[in-house]
Biotite code that builds the C-alpha atoms (Angstrom):
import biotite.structure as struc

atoms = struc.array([
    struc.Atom([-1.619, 18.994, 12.355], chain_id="A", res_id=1, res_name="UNK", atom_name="CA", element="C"),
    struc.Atom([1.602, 17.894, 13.700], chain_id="A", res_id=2, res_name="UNK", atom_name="CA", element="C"),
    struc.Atom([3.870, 18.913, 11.122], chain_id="A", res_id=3, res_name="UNK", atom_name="CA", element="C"),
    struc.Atom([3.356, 16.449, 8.326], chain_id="A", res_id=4, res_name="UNK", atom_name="CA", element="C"),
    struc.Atom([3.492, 13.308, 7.366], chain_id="A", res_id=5, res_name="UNK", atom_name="CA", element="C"),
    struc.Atom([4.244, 10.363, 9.740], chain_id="A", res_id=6, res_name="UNK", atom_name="CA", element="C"),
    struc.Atom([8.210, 9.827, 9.735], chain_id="A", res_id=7, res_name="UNK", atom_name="CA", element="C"),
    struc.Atom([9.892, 6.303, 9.966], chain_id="A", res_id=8, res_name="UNK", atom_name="CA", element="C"),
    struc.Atom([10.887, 5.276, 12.763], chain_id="A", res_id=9, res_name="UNK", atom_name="CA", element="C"),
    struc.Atom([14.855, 4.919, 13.041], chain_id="A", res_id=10, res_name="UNK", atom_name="CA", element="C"),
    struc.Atom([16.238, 1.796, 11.611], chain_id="A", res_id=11, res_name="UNK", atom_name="CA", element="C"),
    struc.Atom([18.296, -0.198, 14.076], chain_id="A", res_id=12, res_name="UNK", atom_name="CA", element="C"),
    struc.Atom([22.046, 0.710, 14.386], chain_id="A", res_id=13, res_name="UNK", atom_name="CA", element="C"),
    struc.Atom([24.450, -1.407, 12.978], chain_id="A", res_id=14, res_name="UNK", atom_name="CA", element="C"),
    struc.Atom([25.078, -4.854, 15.405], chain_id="A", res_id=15, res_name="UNK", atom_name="CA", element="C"),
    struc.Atom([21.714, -4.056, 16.571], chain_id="A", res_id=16, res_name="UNK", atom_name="CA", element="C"),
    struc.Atom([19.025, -6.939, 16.116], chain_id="A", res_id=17, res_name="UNK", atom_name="CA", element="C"),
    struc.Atom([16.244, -5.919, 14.411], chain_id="A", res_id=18, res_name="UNK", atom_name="CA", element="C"),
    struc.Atom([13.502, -4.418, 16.307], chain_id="A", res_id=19, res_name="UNK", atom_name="CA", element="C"),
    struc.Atom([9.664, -5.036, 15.761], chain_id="A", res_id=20, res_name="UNK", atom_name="CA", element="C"),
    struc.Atom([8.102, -2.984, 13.057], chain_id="A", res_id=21, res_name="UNK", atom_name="CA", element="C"),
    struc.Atom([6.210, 0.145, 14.548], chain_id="A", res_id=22, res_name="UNK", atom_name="CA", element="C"),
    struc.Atom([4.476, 1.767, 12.219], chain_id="A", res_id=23, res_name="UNK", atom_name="CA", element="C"),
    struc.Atom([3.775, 4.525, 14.315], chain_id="A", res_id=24, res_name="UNK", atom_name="CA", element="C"),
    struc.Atom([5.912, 5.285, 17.838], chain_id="A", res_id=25, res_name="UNK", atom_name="CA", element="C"),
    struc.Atom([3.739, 7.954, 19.703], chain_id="A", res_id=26, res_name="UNK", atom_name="CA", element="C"),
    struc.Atom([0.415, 6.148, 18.820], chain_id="A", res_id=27, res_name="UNK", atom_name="CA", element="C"),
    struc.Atom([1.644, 2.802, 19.281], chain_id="A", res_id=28, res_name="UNK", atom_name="CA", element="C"),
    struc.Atom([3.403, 3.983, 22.679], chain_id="A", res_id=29, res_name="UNK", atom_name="CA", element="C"),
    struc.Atom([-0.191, 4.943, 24.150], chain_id="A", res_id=30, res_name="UNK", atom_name="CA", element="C"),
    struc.Atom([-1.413, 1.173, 23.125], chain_id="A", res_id=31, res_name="UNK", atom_name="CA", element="C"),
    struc.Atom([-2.866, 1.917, 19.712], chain_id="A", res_id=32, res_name="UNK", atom_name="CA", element="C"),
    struc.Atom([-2.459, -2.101, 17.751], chain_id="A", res_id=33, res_name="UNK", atom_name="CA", element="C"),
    struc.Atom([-3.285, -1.793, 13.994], chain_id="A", res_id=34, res_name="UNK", atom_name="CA", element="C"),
    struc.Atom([-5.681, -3.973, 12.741], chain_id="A", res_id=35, res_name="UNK", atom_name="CA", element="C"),
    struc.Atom([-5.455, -3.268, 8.726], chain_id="A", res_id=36, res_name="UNK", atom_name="CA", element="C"),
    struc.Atom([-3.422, -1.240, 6.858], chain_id="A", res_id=37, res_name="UNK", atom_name="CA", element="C"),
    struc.Atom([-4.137, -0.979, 2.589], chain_id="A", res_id=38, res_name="UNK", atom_name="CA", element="C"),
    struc.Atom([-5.014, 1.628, 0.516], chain_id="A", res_id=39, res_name="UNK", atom_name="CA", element="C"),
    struc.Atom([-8.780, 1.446, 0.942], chain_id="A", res_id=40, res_name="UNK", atom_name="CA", element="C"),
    struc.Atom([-9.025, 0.894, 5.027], chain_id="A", res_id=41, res_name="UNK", atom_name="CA", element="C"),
    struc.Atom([-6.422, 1.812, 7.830], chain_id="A", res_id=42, res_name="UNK", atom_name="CA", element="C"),
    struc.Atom([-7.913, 0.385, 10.894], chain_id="A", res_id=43, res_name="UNK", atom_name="CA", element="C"),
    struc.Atom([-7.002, -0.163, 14.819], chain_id="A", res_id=44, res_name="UNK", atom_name="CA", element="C"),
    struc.Atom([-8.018, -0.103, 17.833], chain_id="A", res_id=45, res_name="UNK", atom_name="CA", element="C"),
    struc.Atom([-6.816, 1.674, 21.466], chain_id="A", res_id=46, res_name="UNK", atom_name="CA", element="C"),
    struc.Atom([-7.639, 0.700, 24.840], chain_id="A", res_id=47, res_name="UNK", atom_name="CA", element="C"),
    struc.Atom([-8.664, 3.746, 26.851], chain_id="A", res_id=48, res_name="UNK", atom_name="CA", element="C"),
    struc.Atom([-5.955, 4.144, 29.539], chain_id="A", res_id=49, res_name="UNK", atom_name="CA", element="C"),
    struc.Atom([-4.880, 6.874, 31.913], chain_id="A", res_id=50, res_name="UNK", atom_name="CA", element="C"),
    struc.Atom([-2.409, 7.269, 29.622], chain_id="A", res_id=51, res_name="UNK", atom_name="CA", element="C"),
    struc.Atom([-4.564, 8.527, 27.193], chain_id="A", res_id=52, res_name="UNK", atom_name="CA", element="C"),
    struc.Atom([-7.335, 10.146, 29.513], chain_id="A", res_id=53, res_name="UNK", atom_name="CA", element="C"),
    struc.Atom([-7.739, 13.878, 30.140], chain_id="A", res_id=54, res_name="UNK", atom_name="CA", element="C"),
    struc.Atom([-8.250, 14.350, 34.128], chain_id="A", res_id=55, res_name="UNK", atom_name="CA", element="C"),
    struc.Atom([-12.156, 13.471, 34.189], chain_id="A", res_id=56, res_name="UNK", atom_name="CA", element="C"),
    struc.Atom([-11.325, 9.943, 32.734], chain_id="A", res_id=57, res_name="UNK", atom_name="CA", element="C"),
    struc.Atom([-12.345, 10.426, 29.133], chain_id="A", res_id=58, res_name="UNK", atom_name="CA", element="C"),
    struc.Atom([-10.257, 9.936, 26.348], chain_id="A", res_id=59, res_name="UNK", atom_name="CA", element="C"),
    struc.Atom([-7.921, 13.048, 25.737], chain_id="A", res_id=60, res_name="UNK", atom_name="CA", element="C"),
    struc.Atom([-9.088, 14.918, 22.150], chain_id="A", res_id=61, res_name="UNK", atom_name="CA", element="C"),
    struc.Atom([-5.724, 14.980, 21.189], chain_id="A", res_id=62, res_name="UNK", atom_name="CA", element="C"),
    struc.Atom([-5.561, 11.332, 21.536], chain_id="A", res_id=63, res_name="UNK", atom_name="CA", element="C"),
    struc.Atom([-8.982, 11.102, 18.750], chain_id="A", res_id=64, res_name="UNK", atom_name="CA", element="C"),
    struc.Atom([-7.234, 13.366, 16.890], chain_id="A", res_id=65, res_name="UNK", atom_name="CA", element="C"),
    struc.Atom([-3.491, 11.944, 16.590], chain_id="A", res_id=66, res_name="UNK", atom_name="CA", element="C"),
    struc.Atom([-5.810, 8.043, 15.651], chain_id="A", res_id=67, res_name="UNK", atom_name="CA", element="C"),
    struc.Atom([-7.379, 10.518, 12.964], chain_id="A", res_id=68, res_name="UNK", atom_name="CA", element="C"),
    struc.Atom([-4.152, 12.184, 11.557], chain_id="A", res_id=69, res_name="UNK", atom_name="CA", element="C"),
    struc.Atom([-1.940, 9.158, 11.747], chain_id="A", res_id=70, res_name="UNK", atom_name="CA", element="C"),
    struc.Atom([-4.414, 6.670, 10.224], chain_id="A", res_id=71, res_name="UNK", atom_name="CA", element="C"),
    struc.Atom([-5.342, 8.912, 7.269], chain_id="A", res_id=72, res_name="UNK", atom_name="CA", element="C"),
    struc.Atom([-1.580, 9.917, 6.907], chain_id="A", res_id=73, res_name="UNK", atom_name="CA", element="C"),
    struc.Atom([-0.593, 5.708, 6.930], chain_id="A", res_id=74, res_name="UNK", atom_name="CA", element="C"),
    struc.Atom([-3.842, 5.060, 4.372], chain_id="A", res_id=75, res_name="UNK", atom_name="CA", element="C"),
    struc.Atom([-2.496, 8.132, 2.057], chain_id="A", res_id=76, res_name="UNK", atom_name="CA", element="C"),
    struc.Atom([1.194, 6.826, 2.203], chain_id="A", res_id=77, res_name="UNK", atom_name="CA", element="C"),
    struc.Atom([0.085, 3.328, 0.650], chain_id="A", res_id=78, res_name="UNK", atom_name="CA", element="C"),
    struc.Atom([-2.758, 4.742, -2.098], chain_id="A", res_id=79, res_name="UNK", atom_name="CA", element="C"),
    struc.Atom([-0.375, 7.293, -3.359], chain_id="A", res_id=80, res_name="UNK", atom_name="CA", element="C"),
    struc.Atom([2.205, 4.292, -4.112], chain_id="A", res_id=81, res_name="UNK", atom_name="CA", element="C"),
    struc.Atom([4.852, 5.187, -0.604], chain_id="A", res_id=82, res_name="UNK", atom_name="CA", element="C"),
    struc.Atom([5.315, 8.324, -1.457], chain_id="A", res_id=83, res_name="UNK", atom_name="CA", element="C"),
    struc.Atom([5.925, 11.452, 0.982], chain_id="A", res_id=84, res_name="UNK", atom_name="CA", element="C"),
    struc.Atom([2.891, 13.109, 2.201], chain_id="A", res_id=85, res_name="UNK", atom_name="CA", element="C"),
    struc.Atom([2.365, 16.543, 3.925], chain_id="A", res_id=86, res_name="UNK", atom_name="CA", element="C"),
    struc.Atom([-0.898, 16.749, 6.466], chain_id="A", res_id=87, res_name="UNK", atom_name="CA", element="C"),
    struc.Atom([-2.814, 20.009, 5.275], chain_id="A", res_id=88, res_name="UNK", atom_name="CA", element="C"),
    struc.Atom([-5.843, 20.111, 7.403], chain_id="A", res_id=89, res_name="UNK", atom_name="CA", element="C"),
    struc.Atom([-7.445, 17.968, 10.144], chain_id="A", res_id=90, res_name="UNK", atom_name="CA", element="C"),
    struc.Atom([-11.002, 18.869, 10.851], chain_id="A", res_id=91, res_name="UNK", atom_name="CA", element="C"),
    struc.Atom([-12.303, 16.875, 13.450], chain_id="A", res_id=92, res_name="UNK", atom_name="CA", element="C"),
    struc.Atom([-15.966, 16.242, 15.546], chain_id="A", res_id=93, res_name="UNK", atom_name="CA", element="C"),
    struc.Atom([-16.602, 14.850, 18.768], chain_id="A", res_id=94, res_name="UNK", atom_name="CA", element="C"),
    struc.Atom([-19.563, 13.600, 19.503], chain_id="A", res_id=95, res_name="UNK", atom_name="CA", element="C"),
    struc.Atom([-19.661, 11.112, 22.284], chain_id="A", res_id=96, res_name="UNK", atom_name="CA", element="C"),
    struc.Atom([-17.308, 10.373, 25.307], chain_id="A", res_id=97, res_name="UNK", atom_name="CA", element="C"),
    struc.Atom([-14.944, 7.029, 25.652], chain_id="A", res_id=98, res_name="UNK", atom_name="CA", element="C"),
    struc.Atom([-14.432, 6.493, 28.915], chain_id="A", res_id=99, res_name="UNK", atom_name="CA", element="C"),
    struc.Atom([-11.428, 4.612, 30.805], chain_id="A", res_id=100, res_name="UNK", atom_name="CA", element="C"),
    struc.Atom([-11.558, 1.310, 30.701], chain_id="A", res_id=101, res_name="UNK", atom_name="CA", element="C"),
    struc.Atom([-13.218, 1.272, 26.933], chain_id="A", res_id=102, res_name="UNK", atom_name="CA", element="C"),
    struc.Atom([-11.808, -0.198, 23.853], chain_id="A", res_id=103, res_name="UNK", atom_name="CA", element="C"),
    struc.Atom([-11.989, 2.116, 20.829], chain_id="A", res_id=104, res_name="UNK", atom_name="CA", element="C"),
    struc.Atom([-11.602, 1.470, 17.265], chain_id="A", res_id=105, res_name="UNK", atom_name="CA", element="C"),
    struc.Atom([-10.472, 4.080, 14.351], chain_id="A", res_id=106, res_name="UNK", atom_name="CA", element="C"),
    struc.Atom([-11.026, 3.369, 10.898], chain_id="A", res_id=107, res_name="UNK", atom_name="CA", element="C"),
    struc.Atom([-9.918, 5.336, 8.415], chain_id="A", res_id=108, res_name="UNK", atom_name="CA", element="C"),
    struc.Atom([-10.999, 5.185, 4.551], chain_id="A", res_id=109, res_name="UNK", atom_name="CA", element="C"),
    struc.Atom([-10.762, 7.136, 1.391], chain_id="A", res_id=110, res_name="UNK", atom_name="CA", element="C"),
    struc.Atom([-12.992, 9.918, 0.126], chain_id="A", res_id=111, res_name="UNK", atom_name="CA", element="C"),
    struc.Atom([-11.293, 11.329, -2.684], chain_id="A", res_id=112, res_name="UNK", atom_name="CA", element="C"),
    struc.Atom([-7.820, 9.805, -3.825], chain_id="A", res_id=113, res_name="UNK", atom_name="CA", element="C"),
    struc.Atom([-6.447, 12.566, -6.016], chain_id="A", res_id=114, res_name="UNK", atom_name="CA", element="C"),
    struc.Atom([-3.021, 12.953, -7.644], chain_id="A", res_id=115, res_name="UNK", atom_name="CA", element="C"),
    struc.Atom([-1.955, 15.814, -5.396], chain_id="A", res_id=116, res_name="UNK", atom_name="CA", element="C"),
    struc.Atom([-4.945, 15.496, -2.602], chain_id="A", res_id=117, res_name="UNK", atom_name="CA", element="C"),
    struc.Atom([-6.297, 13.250, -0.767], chain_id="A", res_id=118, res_name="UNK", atom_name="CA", element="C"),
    struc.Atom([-8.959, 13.570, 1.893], chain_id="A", res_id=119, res_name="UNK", atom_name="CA", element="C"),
    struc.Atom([-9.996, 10.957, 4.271], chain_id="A", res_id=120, res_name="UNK", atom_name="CA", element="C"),
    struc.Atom([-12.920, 10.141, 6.580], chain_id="A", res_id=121, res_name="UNK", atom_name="CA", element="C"),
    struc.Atom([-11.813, 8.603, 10.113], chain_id="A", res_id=122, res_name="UNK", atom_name="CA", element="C"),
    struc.Atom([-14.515, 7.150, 12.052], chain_id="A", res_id=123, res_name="UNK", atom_name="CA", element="C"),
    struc.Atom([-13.849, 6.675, 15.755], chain_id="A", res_id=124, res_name="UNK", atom_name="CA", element="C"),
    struc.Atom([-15.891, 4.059, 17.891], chain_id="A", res_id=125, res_name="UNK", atom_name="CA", element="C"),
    struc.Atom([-16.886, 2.606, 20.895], chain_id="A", res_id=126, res_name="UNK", atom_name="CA", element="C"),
    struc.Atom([-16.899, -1.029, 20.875], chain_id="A", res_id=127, res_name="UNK", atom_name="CA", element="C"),
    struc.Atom([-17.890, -3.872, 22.790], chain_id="A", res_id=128, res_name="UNK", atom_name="CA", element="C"),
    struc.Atom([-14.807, -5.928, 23.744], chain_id="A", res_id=129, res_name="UNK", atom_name="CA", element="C"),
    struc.Atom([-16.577, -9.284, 23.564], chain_id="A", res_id=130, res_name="UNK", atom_name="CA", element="C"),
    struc.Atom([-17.839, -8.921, 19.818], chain_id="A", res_id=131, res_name="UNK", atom_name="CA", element="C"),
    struc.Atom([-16.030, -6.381, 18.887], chain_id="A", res_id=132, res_name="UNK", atom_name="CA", element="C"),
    struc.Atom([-19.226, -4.770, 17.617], chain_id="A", res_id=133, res_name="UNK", atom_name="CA", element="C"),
    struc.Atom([-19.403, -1.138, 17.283], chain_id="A", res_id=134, res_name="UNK", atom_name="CA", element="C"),
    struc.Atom([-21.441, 0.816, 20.396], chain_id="A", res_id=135, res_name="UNK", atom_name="CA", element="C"),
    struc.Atom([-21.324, 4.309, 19.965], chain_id="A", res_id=136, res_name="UNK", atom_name="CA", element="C"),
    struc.Atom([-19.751, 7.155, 17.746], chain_id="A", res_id=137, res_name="UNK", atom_name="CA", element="C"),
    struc.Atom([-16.872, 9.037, 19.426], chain_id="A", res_id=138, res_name="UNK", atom_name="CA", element="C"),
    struc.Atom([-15.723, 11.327, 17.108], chain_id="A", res_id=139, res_name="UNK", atom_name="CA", element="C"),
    struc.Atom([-15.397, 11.810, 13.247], chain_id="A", res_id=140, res_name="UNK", atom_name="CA", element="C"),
    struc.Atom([-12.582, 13.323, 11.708], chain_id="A", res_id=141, res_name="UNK", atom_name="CA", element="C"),
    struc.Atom([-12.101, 14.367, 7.993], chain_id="A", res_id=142, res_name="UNK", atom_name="CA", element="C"),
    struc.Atom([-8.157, 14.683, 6.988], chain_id="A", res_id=143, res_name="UNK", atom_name="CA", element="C"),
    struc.Atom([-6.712, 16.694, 3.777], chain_id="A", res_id=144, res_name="UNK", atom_name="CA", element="C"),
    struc.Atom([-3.238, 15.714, 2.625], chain_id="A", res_id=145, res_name="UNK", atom_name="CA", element="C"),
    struc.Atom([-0.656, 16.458, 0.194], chain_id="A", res_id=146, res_name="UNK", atom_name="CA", element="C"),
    struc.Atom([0.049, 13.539, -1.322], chain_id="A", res_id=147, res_name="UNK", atom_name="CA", element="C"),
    struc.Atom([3.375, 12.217, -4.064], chain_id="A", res_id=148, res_name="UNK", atom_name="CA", element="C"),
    struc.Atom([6.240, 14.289, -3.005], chain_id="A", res_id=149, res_name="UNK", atom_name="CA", element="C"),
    struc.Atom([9.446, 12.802, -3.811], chain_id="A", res_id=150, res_name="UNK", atom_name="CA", element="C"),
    struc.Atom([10.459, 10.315, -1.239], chain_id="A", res_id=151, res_name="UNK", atom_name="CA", element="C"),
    struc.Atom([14.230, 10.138, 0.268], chain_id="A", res_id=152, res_name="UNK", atom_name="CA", element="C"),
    struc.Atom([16.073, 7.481, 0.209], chain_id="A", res_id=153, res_name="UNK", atom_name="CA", element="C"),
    struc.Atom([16.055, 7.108, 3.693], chain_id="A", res_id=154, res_name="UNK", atom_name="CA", element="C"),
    struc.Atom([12.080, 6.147, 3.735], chain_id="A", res_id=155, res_name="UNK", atom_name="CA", element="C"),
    struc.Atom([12.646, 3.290, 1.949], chain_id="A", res_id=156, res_name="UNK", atom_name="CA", element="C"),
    struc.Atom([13.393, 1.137, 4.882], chain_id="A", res_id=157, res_name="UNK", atom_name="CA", element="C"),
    struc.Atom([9.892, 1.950, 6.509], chain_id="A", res_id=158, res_name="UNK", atom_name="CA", element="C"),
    struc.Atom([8.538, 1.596, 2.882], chain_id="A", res_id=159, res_name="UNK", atom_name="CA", element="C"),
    struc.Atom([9.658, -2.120, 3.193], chain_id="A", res_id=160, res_name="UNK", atom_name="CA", element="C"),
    struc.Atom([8.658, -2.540, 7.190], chain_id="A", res_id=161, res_name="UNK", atom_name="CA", element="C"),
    struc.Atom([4.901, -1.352, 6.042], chain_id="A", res_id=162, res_name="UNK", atom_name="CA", element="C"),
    struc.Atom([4.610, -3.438, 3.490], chain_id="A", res_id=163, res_name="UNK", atom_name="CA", element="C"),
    struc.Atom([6.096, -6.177, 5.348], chain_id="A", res_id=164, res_name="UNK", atom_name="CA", element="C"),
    struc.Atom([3.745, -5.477, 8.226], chain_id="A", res_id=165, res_name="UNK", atom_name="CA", element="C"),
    struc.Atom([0.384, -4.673, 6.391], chain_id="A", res_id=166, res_name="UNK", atom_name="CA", element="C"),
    struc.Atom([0.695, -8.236, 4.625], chain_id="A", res_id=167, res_name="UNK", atom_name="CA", element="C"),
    struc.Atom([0.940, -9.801, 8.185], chain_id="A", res_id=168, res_name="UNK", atom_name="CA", element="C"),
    struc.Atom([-2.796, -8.207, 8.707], chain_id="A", res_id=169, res_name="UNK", atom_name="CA", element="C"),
])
């Protein structure tokens, strides 16, 4: 996994007016839109682009994989109370293609919310744009993290922008 947990983003310089809340940069920056963020459920959904396409017009595993690591990792960050987490292990199937032009959806939920560990289930599907119904299973994903390390100070501001943001939902 990409070196840990999910870091803020920068808060704005000083004089600067504030900037939308992005709770993520490099999934949001290939079109990823979060559709619910608690403790229970981190959902969203990603049109499939070229951006996000491996050469044969499918989506790119790493793509399925970042939706996997950075939902679990958002889902973690609010059930463990905004603390600092640490990604220990993403294990992740895929079983179906999502071709360009689709719309897919991630959804990521709890399986065990431990003290220390946490491991969560991300489900990622196909969906029909006009009923937003799910089609077919792209890949599933199962996520281990470290969860309740001491938090800086400086995560407090995305602390506030989640909580700020996931209320909007």
């Amino acid at each position: 996994m990409g070196g840990g947990a999910t870091g803020p983003p920068s808060p704005p310089a000083e004089g600067e007016a504030a900037k939308t809340f992005v709770v993520d940069r490099g999934l949001q920056a290939l079109g990823f839109e979060f559709t619910r963020v608690t403790a229970g459920e981190v959902a969203g959904r990603l049109p499939v682009t070229e951006t996000c396409c491996q050469p044969f017009d499918r989506l790119n595993g790493g793509v399925s994989a970042l939706m996997a690591e950075v939902t679990a990792s958002i889902g973690c960050y609010v059930a463990s109370g905004y603390r600092r987490l640490a990604g220990v292990q993403l294990s992740i199937n895929h079983v179906g293609p999502a071709r360009l032009g689709d719309v897919v959806q991630a959804t990521a939920t709890p399986i065990q919310l431990g003290r220390k560990i946490q491991v969560w289930e991300v489900q990622i599907w196909r969906i029909d744009p006009s009923t937003s119904e799910r089609k077919d299973l792209v890949s599933t994903a199962r996520v281990t993290l470290l969860a309740n390390l001491s938090t800086p100070q400086v995560m407090k501001n995305y602390e506030e922008g989640l909580k700020k943001f996931s209320s909007k939902l």
